[in-house]
C-alpha positions as CSV (number, residue, x, y, z in Angstrom):
1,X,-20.5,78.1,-16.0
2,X,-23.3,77.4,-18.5
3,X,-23.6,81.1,-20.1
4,X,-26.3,80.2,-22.7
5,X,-28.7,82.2,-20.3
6,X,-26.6,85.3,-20.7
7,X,-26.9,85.6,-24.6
8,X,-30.8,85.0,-23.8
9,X,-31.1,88.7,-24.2
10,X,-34.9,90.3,-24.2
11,X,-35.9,92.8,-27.2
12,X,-37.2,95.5,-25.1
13,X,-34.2,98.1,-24.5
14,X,-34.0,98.1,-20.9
15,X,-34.0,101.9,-19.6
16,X,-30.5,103.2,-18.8
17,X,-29.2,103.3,-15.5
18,X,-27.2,106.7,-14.3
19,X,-23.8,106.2,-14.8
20,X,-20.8,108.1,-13.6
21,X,-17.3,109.1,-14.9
22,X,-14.8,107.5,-13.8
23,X,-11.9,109.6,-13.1
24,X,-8.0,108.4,-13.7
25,X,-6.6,108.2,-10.2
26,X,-5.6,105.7,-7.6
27,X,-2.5,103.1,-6.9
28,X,-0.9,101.3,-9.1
29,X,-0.7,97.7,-9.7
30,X,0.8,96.8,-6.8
31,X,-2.6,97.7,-4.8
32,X,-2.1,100.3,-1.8
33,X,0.2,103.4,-1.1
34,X,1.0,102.9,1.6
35,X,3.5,100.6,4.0
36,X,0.6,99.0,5.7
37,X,0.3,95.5,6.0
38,X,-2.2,93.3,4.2
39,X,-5.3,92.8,5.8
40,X,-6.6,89.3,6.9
41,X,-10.4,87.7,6.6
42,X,-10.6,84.8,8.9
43,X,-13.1,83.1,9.2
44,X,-15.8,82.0,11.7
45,X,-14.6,80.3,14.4
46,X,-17.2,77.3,14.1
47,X,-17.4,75.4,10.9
48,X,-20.4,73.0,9.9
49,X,-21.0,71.1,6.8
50,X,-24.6,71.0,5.6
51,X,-25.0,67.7,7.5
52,X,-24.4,69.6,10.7
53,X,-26.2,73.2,9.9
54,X,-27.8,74.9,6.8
55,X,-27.9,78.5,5.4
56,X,-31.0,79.1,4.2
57,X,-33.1,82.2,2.9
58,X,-35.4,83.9,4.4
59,X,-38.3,84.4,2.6
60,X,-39.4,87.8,1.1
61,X,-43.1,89.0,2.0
62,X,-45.4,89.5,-0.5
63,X,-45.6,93.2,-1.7
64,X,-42.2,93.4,-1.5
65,X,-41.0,95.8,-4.5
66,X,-38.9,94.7,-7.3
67,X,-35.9,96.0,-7.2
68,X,-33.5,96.2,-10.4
69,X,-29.9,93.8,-10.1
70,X,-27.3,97.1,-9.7
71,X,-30.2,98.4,-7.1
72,X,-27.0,96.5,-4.5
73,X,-27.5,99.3,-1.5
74,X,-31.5,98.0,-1.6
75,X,-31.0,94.2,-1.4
76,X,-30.3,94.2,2.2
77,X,-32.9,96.9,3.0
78,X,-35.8,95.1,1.1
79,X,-34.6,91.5,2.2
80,X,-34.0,90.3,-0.8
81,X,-30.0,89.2,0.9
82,X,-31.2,87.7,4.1
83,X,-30.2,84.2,5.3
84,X,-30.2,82.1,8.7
85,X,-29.1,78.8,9.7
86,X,-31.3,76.1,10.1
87,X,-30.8,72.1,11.1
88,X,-28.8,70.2,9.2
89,X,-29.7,68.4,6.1
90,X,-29.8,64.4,6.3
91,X,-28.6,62.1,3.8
92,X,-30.5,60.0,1.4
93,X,-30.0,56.6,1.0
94,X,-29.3,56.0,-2.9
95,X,-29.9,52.2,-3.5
96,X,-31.1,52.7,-7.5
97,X,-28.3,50.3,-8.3
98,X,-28.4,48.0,-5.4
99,X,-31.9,47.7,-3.9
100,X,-30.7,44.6,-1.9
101,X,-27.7,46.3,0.1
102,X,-27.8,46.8,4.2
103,X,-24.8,49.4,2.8
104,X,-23.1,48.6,6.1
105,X,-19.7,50.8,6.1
106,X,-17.1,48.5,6.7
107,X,-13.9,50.7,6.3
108,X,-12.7,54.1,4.2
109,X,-11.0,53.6,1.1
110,X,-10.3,57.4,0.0
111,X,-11.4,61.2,1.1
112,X,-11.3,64.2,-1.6
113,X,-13.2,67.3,-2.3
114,X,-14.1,69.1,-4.9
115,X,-14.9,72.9,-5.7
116,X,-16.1,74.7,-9.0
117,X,-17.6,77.5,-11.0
118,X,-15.1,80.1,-8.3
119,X,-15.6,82.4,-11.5
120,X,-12.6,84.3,-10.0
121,X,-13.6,88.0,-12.0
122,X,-11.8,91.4,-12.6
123,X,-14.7,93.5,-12.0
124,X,-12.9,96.5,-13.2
125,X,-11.7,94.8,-16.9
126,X,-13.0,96.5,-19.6
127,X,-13.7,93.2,-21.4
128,X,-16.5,91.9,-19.6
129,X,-20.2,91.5,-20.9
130,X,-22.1,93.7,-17.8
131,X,-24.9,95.6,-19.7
132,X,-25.9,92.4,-20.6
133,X,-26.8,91.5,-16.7
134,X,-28.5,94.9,-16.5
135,X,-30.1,94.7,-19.6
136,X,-31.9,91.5,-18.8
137,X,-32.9,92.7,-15.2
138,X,-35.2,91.1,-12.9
139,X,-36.3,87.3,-13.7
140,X,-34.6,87.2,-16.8
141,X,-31.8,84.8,-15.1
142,X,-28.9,86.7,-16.6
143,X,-26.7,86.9,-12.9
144,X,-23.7,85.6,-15.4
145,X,-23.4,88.5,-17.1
146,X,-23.8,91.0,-13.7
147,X,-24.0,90.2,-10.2
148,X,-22.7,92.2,-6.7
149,X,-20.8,88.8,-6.6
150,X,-18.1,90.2,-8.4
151,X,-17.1,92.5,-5.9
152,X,-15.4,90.1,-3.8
153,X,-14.9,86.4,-5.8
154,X,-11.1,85.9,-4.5
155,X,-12.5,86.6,-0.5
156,X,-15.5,84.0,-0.9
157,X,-12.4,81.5,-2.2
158,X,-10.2,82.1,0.6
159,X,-12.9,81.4,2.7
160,X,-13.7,78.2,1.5
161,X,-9.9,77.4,1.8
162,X,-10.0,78.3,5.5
163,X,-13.2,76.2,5.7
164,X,-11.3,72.8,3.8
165,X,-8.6,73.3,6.3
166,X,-10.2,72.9,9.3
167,X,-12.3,69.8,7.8
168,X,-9.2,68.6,7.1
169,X,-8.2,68.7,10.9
170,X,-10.6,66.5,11.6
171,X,-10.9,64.0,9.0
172,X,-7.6,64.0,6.6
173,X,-8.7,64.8,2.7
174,X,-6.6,62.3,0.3
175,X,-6.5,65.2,-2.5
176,X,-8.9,67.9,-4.1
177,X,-10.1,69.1,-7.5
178,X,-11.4,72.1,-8.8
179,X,-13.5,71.3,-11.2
180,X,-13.2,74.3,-14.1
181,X,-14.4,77.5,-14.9
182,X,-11.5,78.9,-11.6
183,X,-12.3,82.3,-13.6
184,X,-14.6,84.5,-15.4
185,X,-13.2,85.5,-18.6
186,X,-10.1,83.8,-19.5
187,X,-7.5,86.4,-17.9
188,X,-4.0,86.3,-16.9
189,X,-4.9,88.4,-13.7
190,X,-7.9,86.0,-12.9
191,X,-5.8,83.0,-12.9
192,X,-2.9,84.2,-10.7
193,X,-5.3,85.5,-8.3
194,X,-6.8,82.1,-8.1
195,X,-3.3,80.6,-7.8
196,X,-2.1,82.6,-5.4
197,X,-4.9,82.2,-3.0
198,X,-4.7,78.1,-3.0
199,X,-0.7,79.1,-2.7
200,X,-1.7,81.3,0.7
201,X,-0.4,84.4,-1.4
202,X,-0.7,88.3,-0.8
203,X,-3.8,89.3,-2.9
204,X,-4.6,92.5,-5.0
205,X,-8.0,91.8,-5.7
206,X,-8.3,95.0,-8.4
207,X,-6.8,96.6,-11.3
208,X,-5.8,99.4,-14.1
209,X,-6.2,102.4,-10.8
210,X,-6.8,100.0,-8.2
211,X,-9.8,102.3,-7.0
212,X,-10.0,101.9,-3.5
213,X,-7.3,99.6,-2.2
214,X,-7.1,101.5,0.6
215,X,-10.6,102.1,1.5
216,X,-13.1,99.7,0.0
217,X,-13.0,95.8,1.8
218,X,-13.2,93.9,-1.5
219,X,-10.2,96.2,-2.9
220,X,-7.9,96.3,-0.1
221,X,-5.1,93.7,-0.5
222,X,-5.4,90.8,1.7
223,X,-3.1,87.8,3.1
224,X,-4.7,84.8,1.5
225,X,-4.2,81.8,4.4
226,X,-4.1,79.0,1.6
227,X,-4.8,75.3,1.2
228,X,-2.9,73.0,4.0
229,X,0.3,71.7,2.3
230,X,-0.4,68.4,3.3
231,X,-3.3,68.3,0.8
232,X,-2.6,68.2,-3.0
233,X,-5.2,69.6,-5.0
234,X,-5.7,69.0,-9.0
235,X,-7.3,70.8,-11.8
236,X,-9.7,70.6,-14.9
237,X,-10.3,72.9,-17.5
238,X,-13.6,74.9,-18.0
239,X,-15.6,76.6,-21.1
240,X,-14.8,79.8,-19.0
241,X,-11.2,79.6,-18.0
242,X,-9.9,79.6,-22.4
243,X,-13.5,81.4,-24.0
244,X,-14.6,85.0,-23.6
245,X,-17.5,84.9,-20.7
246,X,-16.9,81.1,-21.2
247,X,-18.9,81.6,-24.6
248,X,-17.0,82.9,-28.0
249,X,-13.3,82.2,-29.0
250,X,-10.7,85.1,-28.4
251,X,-10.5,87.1,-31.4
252,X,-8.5,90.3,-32.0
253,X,-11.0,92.6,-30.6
254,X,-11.7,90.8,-27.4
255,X,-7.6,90.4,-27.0
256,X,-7.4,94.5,-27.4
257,X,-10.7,94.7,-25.2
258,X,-8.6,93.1,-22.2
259,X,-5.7,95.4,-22.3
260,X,-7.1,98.2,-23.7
261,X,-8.4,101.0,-22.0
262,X,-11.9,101.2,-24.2
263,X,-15.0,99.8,-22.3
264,X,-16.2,97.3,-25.1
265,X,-18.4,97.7,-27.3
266,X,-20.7,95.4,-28.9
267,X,-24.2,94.5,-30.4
268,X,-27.2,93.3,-28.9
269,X,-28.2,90.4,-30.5
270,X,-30.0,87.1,-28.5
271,X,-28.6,83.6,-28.3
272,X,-25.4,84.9,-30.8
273,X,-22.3,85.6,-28.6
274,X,-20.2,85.7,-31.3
275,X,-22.5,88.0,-33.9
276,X,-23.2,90.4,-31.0
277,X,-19.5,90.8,-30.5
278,X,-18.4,91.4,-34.1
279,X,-21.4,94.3,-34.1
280,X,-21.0,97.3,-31.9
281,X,-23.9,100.2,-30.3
282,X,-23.6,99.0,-26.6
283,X,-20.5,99.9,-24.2
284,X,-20.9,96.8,-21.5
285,X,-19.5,98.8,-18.1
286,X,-17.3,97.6,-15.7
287,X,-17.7,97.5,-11.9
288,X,-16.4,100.8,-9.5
289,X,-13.9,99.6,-6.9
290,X,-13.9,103.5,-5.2
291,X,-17.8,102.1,-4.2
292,X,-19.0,100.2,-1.1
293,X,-21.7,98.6,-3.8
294,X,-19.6,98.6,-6.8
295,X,-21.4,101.2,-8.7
296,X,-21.4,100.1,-12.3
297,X,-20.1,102.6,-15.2
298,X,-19.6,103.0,-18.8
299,X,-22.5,100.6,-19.4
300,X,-25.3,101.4,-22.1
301,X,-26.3,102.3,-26.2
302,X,-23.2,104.1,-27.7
303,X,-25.6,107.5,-28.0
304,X,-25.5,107.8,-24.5
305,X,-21.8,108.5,-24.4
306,X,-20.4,112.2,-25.7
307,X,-17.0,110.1,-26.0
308,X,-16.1,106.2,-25.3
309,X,-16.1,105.8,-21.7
310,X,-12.5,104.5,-20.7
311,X,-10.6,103.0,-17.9
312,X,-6.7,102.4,-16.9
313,X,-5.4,99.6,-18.9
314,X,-3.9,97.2,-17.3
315,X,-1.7,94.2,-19.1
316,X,-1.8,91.8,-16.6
317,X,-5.6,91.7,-17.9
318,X,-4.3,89.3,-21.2
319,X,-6.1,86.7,-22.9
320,X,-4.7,83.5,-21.9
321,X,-6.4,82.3,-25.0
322,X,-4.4,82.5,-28.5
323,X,-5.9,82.3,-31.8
324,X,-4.6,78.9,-32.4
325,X,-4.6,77.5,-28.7
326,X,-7.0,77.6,-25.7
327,X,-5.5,76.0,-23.3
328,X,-1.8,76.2,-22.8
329,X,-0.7,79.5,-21.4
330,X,-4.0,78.5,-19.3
331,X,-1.9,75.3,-17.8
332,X,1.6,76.7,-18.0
333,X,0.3,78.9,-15.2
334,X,-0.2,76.1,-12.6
335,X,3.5,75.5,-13.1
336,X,4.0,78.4,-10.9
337,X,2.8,77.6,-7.3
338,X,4.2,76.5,-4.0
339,X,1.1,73.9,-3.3
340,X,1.2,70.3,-4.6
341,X,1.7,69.1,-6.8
342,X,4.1,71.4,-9.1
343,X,1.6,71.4,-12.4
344,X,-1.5,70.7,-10.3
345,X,-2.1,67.4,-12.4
346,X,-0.6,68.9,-15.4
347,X,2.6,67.6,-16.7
348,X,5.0,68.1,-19.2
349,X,3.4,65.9,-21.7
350,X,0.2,68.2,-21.5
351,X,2.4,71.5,-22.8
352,X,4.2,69.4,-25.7
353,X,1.6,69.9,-28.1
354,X,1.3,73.8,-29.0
355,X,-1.7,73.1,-31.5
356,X,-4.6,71.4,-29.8
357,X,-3.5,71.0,-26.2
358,X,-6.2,68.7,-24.3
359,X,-5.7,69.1,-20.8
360,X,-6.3,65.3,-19.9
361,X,-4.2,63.5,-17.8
362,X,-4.9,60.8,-14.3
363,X,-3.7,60.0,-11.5
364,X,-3.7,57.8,-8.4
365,X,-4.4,59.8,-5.6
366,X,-3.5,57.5,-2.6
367,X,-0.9,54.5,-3.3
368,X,-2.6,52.1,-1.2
369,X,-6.0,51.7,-2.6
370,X,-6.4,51.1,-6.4
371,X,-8.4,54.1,-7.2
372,X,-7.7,56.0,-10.4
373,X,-8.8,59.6,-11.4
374,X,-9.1,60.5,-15.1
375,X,-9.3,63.8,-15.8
376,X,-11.1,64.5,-18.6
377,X,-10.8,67.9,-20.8
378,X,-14.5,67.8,-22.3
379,X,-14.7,71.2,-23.6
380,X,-14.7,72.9,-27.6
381,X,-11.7,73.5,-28.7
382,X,-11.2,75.3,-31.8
383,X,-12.8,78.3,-33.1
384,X,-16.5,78.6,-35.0
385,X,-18.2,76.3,-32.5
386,X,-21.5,76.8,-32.2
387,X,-21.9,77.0,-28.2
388,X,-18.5,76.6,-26.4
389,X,-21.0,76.2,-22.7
390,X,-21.8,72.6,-24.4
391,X,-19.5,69.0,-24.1
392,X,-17.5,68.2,-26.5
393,X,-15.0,65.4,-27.4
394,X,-13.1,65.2,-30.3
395,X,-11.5,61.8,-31.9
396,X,-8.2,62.0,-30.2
397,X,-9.9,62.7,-26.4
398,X,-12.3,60.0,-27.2
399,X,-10.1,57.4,-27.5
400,X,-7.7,58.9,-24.9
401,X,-10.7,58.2,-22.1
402,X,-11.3,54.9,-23.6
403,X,-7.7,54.0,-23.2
404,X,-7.4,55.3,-19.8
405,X,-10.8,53.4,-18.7
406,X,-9.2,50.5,-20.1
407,X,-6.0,50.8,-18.5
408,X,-7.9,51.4,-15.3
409,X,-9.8,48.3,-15.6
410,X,-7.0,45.9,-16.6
411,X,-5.3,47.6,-13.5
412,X,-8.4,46.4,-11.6
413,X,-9.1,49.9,-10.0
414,X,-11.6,51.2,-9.5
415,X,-12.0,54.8,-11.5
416,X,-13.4,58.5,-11.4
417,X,-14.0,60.7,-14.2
418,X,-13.5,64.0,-13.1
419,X,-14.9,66.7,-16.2
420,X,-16.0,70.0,-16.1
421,X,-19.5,69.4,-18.1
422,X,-21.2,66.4,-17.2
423,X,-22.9,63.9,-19.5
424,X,-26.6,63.4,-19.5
425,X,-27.6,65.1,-16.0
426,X,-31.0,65.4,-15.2
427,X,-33.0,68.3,-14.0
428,X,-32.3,70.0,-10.7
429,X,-35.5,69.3,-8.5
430,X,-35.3,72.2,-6.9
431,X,-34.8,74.6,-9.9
432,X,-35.8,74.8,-13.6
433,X,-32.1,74.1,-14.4
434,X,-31.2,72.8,-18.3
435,X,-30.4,69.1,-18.3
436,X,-29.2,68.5,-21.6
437,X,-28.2,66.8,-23.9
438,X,-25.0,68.7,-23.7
439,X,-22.6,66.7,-26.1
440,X,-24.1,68.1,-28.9
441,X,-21.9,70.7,-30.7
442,X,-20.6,70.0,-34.1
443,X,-17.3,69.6,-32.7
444,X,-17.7,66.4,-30.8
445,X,-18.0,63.2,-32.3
446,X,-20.1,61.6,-29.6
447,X,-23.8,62.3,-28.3
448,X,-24.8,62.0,-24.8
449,X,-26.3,58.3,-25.5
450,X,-23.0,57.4,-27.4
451,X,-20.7,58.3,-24.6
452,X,-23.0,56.4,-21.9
453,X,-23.0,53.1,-24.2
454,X,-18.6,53.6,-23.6
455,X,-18.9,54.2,-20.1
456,X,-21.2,51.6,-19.1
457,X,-18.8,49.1,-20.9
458,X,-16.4,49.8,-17.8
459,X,-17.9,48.1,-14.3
460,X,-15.1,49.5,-12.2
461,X,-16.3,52.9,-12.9
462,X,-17.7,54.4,-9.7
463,X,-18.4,58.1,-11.1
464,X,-18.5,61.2,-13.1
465,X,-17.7,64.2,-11.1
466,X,-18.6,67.5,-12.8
467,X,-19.4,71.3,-12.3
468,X,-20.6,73.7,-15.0
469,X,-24.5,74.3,-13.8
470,X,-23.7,75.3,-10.9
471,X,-25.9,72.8,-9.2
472,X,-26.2,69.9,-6.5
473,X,-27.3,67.2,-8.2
474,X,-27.1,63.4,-8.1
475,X,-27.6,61.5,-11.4
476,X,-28.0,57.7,-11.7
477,X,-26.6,56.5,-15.1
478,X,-28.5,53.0,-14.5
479,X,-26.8,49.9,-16.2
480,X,-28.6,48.5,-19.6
481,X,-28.4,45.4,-17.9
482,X,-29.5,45.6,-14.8
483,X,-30.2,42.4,-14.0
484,X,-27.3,41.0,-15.2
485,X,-24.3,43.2,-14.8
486,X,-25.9,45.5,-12.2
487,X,-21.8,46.8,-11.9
488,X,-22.4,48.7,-15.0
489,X,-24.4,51.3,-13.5
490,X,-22.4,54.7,-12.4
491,X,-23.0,57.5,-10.7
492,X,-22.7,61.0,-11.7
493,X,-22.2,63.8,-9.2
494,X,-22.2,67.9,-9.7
495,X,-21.3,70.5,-7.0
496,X,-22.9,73.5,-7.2
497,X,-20.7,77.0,-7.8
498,X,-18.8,79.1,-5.3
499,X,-20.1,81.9,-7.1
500,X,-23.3,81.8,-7.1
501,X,-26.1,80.5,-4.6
502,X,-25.6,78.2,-2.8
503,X,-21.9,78.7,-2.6
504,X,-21.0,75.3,-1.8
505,X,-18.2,73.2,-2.3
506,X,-18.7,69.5,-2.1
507,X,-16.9,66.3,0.1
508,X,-16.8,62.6,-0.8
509,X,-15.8,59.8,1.4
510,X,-15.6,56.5,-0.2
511,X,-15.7,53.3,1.8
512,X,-16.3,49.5,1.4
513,X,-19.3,47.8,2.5
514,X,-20.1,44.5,4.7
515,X,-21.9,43.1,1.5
516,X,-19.2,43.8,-0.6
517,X,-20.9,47.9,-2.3
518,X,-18.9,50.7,-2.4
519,X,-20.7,53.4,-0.7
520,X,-19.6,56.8,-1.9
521,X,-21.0,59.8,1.0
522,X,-21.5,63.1,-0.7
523,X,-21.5,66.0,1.6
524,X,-21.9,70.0,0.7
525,X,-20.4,72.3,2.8
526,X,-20.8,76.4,3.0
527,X,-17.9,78.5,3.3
528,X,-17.6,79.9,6.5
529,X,-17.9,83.2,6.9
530,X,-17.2,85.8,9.7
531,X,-19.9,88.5,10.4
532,X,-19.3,91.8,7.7
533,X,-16.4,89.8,5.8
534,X,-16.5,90.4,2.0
535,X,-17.3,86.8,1.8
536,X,-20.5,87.3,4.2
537,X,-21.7,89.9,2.3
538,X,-21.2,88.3,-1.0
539,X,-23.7,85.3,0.5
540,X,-26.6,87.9,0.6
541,X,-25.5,89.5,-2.3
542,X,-25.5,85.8,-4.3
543,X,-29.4,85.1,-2.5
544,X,-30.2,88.3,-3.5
545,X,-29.6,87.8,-7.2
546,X,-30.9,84.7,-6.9
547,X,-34.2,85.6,-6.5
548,X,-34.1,89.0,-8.5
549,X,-32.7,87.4,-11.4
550,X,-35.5,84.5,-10.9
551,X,-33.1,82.0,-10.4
552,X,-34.8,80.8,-7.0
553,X,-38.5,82.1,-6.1
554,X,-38.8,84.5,-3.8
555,X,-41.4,82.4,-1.5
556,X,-37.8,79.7,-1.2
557,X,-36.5,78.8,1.9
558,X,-34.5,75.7,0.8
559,X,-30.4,75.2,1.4
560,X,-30.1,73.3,-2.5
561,X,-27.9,71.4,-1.0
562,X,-27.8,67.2,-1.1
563,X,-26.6,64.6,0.8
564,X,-26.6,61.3,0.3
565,X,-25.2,58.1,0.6
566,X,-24.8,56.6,-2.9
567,X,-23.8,52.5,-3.3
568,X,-22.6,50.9,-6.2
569,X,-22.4,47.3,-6.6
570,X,-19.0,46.4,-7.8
571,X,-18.4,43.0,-10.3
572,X,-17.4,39.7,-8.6
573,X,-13.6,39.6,-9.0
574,X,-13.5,43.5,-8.0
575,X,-15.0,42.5,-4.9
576,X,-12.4,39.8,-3.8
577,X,-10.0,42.4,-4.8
578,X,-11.1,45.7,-2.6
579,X,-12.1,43.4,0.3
580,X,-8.4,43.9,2.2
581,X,-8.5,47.5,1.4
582,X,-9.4,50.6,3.3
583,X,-8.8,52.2,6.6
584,X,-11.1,50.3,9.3
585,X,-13.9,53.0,10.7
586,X,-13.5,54.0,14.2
């Protein structure tokens, strides 16, 4: 997730909210006390994609009153969380790169999809950067600091597992990828729970007391159903899954923060992550799991506090992050899984180096059609960065991708990047979302414009897949000869976040045209969800800090979702080459 909007912090102290103490009691880590079996949250029994059925928000009348982010128990009373379904949402045509095409779909080459920004949290660590969320408060577009969302991340992903199944009964997926950021804030906890539920594990979605496992929905341990086996699924790295809130490198109080039982405490200072966490004067809460609404306490200036407020420390709460690497107790975890592949992409190669550790590898995801995926690591590495939410690529990853887009193109396949942040995206139409440049931290050794004049020196490139804004957007990297060596052009693709709104993941069929284009159909699908799931609730709760933390306007009725139908000419010997390939359409 891009964080830069939560160190965006106001000057005007926002007024404290009453807070609560939270007494030492409950389970241990093991979740309930009890015998009783896990629970289950299946969901609905129909299943659309976008194309078939939309969720969309239902406007909120004027004179409506403002309520403040934590206010969770009013979103639903006020409107502020209510959806419908409308008709589905058609896909546009893209011919940008091929205005000649009839982009007749001759047969399917390979199926995939791709999910990001899950921002699996522990609402209840004592590490996490709340007050700033509440601080903010309404428009000030600081939902990744706070947001009822964290009540039930790992339900809203197992939903959207159940949901990828049943696609998958009707039309087979070659492979997935998640796209980064699977967690909030770097954990050892986060990650497993993300594991576990693509593995079809038991979940214990709390910790320290495990408040309320055996009374609260988003607390009580539940059978994840996890992904079909039949489908493996692959991984990139986010800012997010190695950085504290995905914005400072670990240091030693951050480490202590996660398995201590002190809230943390830490300065309020705008646009300076790592200043505001060297400072102290503001304990930054955690989220009540013995609530329906997740009643937020230990959260405000130090003075407000007779004593530090505390919590039960929990070590399974641990930094994955080092102080000399980022990245590989973070991929040594998808070692241990019972879904395919063993590693998720990762291989040994990837754990040999205990410095730097780029998590970059490829793959071919189906040996019958010469597609190649190259997973790019393009996030900091290294401490004193100055914005770890930015792209960055070092020397030795540079050349890696230009070796790898090489290969792929002496291999005459046809290729996919697949990164967490992308490269040069343009605005979201349907939101004032930040569209770069993003390859601009000291760090890297490439700009945005640099990295385009590489990748448009490669015309079997199809794509750029990416995550990180949490957005649906479609981005035409045109060729800089157009007229000439139309192939050069490349699309670039992101899917918006299961976290927040919309909480979509994203499907791509690519198939061969009559004319000899590549069509590449992009499809968004919402979760299902069953009526007063944790997963339905977290929905409203995501449109309802949507429009309280000004992300969408509260007059918006739209799905933000996009579909569309994007063709890319391919060079003449690649189109001799792909013509015999592909599965004919029925």
């Amino acid at each position: 997730m891009n964080v830069r909007n939560t160190f965006r912090l106001l000057a005007v102290i926002f007024a404290l909210i009453p807070l609560v103490q939270l007494t030492a009691c409950g389970h241990g880590s093991g979740g309930g006390g009890d015998d009783s079996p896990p629970v289950s949250w299946p969901i609905s029994s129909q299943v659309f994609t976008t194309a078939e059925q939309q969720v969309l928000p239902i406007a909120i009348a004027a004179g409506t009153p403002q309520i403040d982010p934590q206010a969770v128990s009013l979103y639903a009373q006020y409107g502020y969380s209510a959806w419908q379904t409308g008709p589905g949402l058609g896909y546009v045509t893209r011919l940008d790169f091929a205005p000649g095409s009839s982009a007749t779909n001759a047969a399917r080459l390979l199926t995939f999809f791709t999910m990001t920004d899950v921002h699996i949290v522990d609402k209840e660590s004592p590490a996490q950067p709340i007050y700033l969320g509440l601080k903010g408060g309404w428009g000030s577009n600081e939902s990744s600091a706070y947001s009822p969302i964290m009540l039930s991340t790992p339900q809203v992903l197992d939903a959207a597992v159940q949901t990828i199944n049943v696609l998958h009964q009707r039309l087979p997926f070659d492979f997935g990828i998640s796209l980064g950021d699977d967690i909030n804030n770097t954990q050892y906890n986060e990650l497993r729970w993300f594991i576990d539920v693509m593995d079809g594990r038991v979940i214990t979605p709390s910790s320290g007391a495990n408040l309320g496992a055996n009374t609260i929905d988003y607390q009580i341990p539940f059978q994840a159903a996890g992904l079909n086996k039949a489908i493996s699924w692959y991984q990139v790295i986010g800012n997010h899954d190695q950085f504290w809130s995905g914005a400072a490198y670990e240091d030693t109080k951050t480490m202590n923060a996660h398995v201590g039982s002190t809230i943390l405490d830490m300065a309020y200072i705008p646009n300076s992550p790592s200043d505001a966490l060297n400072g102290t004067g503001f304990y930054m809460g955690v989220l009540l799991g013995s609530t329906p609404y997740g009643d937020i306490f230990g959260a405000g200036p130090e003075a407000s506090f007779p004593t530090p407020p505390m919590v039960v420390a929990d070590a399974n709460r641990r930094s994955l992050s080092t102080s000399t690497n980022t990245s590989l107790n973070w991929m040594r975890e998808f070692f241990t899984t019972t879904s395919n592949p063993v590693g998720h992409g990762f291989t040994q190669s990837n754990l040999n180096d205990t410095t730097t550790t780029d998590a970059c590898y490829s793959f071919v995801p189906k040996a019958t059609v010469p597609i190649k995926v190259i997973v790019l690591d393009d996030t900091c590495k290294g401490p004193g960065q100055a914005n770890y939410a930015t792209g960055c690529l070092d020397t030795a990853r540079l050349t890696w991708l230009e070796n790898e887009l090489q290969a792929g193109q002496d291999a005459k396949q046809l290729m996919i990047v697949a990164a967490h942040v992308p490269v040069n995206p343009i605005a979201d139409p349907n939101n004032a979302v930040y569209a770069g440049p993003f390859f601009i931290t000291p760090g890297t050794v490439v700009n945005d414009a640099q990295l385009l004049a590489i990748l448009h020196a490669y015309p079997n490139l199809l794509m750029w897949i990416a995550g990180h804004r949490h957005v649906n957007v479609v981005t035409p990297q045109p060729s800089p000869d157009p007229v000439n060596h139309p192939e050069l052009a490349f699309w670039q693709v992101e899917t918006s976040s299961l976290r927040d709104f919309p909480q979509e993941f994203r499907t791509f069929d690519i198939r061969r045209n009559t004319d000899k284009t590549i069509s590449i159909i992009v499809t968004d699908v919402d979760p299902a969800v069953a009526p007063g799931s944790p997963a339905a609730k977290s929905r409203g709760y995501a449109i309802g800090a949507a429009r309280i933390y000004g992300t969408i306007p509260l007059t918006d009725t739209g799905s933000h979702a996009y579909n569309a139908e994007l063709v890319k000419q391919l060079s003449t010997q690649m189109q001799g080459i792909i013509a015999g390939y592909g599965t004919p359409l029925q």
